[in-house]
C-alpha positions in Angstrom: 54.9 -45.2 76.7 57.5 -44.3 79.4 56.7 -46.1 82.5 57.2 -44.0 86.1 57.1 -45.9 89.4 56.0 -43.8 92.1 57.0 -45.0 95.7 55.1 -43.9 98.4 52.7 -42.6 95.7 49.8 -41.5 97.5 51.5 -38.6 100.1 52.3 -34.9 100.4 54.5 -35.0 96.8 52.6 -38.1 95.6 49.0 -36.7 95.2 50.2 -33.5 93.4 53.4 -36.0 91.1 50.8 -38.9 90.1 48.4 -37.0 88.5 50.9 -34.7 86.5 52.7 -37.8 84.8 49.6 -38.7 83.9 48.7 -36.0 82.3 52.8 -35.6 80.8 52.1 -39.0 79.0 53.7 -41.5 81.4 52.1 -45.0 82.7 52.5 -44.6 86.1 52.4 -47.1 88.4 51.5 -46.2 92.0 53.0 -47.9 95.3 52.0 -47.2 98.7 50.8 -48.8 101.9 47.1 -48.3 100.8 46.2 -46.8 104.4 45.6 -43.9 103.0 44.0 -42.1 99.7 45.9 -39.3 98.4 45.2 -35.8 99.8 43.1 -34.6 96.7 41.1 -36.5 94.6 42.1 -36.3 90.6 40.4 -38.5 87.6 44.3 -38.8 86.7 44.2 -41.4 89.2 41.7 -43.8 87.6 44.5 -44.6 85.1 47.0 -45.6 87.8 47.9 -49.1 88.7 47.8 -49.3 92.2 50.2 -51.3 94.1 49.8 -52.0 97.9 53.3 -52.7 99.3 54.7 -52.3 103.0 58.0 -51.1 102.2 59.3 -52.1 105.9 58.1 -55.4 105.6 60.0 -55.9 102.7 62.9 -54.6 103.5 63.5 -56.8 106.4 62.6 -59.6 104.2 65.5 -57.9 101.2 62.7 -57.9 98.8 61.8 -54.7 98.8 64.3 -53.9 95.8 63.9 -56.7 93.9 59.8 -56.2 94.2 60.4 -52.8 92.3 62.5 -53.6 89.7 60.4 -56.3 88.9 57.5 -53.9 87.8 59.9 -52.9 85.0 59.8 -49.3 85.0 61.7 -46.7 83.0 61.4 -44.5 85.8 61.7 -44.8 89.7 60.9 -42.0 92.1 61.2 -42.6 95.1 59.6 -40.7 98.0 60.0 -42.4 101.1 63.7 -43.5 102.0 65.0 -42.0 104.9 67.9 -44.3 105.4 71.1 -45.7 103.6 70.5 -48.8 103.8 67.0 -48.8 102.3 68.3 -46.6 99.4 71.2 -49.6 98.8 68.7 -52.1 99.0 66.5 -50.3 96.4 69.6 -48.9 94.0 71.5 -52.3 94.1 68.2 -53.8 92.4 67.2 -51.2 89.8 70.9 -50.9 89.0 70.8 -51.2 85.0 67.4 -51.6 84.9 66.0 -48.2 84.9 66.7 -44.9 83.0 66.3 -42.8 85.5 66.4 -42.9 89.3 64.8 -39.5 91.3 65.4 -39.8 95.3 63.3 -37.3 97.5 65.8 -35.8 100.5 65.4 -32.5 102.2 67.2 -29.3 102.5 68.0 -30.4 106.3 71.2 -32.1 104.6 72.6 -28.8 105.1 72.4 -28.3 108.7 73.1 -24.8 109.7 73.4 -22.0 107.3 76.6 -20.2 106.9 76.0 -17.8 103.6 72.4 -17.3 102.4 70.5 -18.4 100.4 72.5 -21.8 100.3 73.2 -23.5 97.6 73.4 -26.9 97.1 77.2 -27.0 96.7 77.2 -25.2 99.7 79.9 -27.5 102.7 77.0 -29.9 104.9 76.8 -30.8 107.8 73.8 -31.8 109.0 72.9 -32.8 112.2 69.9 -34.9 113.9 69.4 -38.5 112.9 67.0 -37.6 109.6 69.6 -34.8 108.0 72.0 -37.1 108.5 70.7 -39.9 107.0 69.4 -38.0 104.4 73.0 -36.5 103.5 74.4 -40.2 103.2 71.6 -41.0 100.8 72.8 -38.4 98.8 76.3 -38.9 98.9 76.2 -42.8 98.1 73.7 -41.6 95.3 76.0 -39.5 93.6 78.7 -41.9 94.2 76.8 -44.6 92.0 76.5 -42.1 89.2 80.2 -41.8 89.2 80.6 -45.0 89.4 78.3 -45.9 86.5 75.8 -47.8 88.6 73.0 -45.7 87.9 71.5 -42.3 86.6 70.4 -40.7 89.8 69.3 -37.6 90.5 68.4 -35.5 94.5 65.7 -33.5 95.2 65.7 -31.1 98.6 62.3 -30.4 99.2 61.4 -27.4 102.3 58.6 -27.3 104.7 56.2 -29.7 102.4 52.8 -27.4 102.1 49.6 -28.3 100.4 45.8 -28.6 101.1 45.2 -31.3 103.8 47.7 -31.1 105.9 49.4 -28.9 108.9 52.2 -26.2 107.3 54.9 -25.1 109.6 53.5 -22.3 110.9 55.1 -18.7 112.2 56.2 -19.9 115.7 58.3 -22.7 113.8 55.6 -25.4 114.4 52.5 -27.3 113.6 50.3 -26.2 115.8 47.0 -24.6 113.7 46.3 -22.3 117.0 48.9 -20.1 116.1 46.8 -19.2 112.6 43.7 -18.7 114.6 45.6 -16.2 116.9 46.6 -14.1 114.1 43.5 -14.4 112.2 41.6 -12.7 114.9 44.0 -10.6 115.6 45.1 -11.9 119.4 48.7 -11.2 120.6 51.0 -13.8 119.8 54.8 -14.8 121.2 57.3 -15.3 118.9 60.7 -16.9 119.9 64.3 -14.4 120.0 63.3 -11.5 117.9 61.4 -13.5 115.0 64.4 -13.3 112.5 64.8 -17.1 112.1 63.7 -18.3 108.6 61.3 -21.2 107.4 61.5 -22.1 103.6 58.3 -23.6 102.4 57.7 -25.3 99.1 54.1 -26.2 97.3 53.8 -30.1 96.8 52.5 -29.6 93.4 56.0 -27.3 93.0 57.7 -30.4 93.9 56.0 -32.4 91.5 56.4 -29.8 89.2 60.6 -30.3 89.5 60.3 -34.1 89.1 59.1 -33.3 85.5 61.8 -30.5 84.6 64.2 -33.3 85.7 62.7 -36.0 83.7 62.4 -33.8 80.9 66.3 -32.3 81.3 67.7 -35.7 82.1 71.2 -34.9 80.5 71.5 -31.5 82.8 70.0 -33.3 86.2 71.6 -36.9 86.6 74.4 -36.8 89.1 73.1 -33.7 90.1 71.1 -32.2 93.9 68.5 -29.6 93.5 66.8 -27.7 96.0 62.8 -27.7 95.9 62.2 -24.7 97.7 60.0 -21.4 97.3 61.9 -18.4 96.0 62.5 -17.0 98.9 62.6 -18.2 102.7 60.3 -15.8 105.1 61.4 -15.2 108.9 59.0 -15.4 111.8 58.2 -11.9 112.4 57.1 -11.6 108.1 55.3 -14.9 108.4 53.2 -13.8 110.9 52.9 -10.4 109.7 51.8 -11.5 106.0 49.3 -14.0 107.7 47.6 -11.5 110.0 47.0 -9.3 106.8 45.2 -12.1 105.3 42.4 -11.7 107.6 42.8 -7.4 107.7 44.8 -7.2 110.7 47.6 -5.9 112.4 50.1 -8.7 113.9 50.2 -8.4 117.7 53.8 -9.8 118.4 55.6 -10.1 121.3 59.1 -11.9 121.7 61.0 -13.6 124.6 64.6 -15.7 124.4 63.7 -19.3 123.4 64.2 -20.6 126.7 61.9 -18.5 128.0 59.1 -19.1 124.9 59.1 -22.5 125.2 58.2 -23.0 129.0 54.1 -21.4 127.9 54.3 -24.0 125.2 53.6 -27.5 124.9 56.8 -29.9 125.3 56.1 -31.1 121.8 55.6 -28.0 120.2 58.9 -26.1 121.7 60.7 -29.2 120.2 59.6 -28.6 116.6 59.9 -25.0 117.1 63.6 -26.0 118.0 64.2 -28.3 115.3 62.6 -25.6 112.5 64.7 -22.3 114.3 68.3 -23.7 114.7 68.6 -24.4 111.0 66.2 -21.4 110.0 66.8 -22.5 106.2 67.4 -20.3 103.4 68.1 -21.8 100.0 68.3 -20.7 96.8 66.4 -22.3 93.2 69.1 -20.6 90.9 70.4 -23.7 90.3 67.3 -25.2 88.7 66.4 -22.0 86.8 69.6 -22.1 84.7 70.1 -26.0 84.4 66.5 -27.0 84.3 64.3 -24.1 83.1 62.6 -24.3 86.0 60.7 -21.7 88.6 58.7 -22.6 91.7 54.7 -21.2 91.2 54.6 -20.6 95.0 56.0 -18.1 96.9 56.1 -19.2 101.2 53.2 -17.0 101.8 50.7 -17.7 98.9 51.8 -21.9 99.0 51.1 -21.6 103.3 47.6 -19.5 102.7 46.0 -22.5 100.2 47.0 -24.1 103.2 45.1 -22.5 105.6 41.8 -21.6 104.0 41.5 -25.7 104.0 41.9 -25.8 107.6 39.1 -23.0 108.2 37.2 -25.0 106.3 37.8 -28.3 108.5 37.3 -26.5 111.4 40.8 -26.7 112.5 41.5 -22.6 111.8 38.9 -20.8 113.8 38.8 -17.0 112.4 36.1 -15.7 115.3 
């Protein structure tokens, strides 16, 4: 039996990935920091060895690489590096040791979009301390395949959505009022004109692409592939499509950012800010003709499973 070692096995990606390699026939073992159970419960997971394992810790002490190769998998995934030198740490370890190496990134490698939807061959240049690190990851990654050092392959992953967690929402941010606002129909202010994109993704669509990858392993190593939906939605649709949801009419109003953001909260206006100057658009051809593969969840129907668990926390109000 193939063995998988999930790191960082019990988050967004984790709780949908675990149980599918599972079910795909895999041993999986399962590392995290044990603060947390995953998002959804699964009977997949009573077959998982669990590992507790503070990745930071380690890594100061240089063990952290050698601590995962030692539980001899076939398979690494990693889901949690968000530096280079944590991915050296953990490559120069598993280095002829594994089969098949799968790093987690995010489509912010790409920084601004030029011509849309981008593709991942697409010129990057990312900006902010995580895209950047991110798009070194990738680039020392795909240097080790070349090099012979060891079968990687990149996944981009979008706005991360699944039940239990806040989605990005149509004013670029986290903040569940803006749902509640459209689902009882109050008037909401949009930044600009509502034309900058979000691109969501399903976790359980990212978990989905781990397996094409696995299972296409001569078409995917040395290779990046977005994770994305098929299609990014702008502000203005977003909030549109979830105002319908609840049978009403979005009430939108717009101002110039600068403007927007002084009714907001500080915290809010900065994720809106983060989310709107890349406004993300990617495309998923690339995994359709190398890896068979198509996302299940389009933005608006991933964001709405979403949603209808945060009514049901009491973190949506609808009345």
């Amino acid at each position: 039996m193939t063995k998988a070692i999930v790191v960082g096995a019990t988050g967004h990606i984790g709780t949908y990935l675990v149980p599918r390699l599972v079910e795909a026939g895999y041993e999986v073992v399962a590392v995290s920091r044990g603060k947390r159970p995953p998002y959804r419960d699964n009977a997949a997971w009573s077959s998982v060895e669990r590992i507790t394992l503070d990745r930071e810790k380690f890594e100061s002490e240089g063990t952290f690489g050698t601590t995962i190769a030692e539980l001899n998998g076939d398979i690494v995934i990693d889901l949690i590096c968000f530096t280079l030198p944590s991915a050296k740490q953990l490559v120069a370890a598993l280095r002829g040791r594994v089969s098949h190496f799968i790093h987690v990134g995010t489509i912010w490698t790409h920084g601004r979009s030029t011509v849309v939807p981008t593709r991942e061959e697409a010129p990057k240049h990312p900006f902010g301390e995580y895209g950047i690190q991110k798009r070194a990851i990738e680039t020392f990654l795909h240097d080790a395949v070349q090099r012979e050092r060891i079968s990687a392959t990149v996944l981009h992953p979008g706005h991360i959505v699944g039940t239990g967690w806040l989605p990005v929402n149509p004013a670029g941010n986290v903040n569940p009022d803006v749902f509640s606002m459209l689902a009882r129909g109050e008037p909401l202010t949009l930044p600009n004109f509502g034309m900058e994109t979000v691109h969501h993704v399903h976790a359980d669509d990212i978990a989905r692409l781990c397996l094409a990858v696995l299972a296409h392993r001569s078409q995917s190593v040395g290779e990046s592939f977005h994770a994305v939906s098929e299609g990014a939605v702008t502000l203005r649709g977003f909030a549109e499509g979830v105002a319908n949801w609840f049978g009403k009419s979005a009430d939108l109003n717009f101002l110039p950012f600068d403007e927007w953001s002084k009714s907001q909260q500080t915290a809010d206006a900065n994720v809106t800010w983060d989310h709107i100057v890349r406004s993300p658009n990617c495309s998923m051809d690339k995994a359709r003709r190398l890896l068979d593969y198509r996302p299940h969840y389009g933005s608006l129907e991933a964001v709405q499973e979403a949603v209808q668990w945060l009514i049901a926390d009491g973190q949506v109000r609808t009345s």
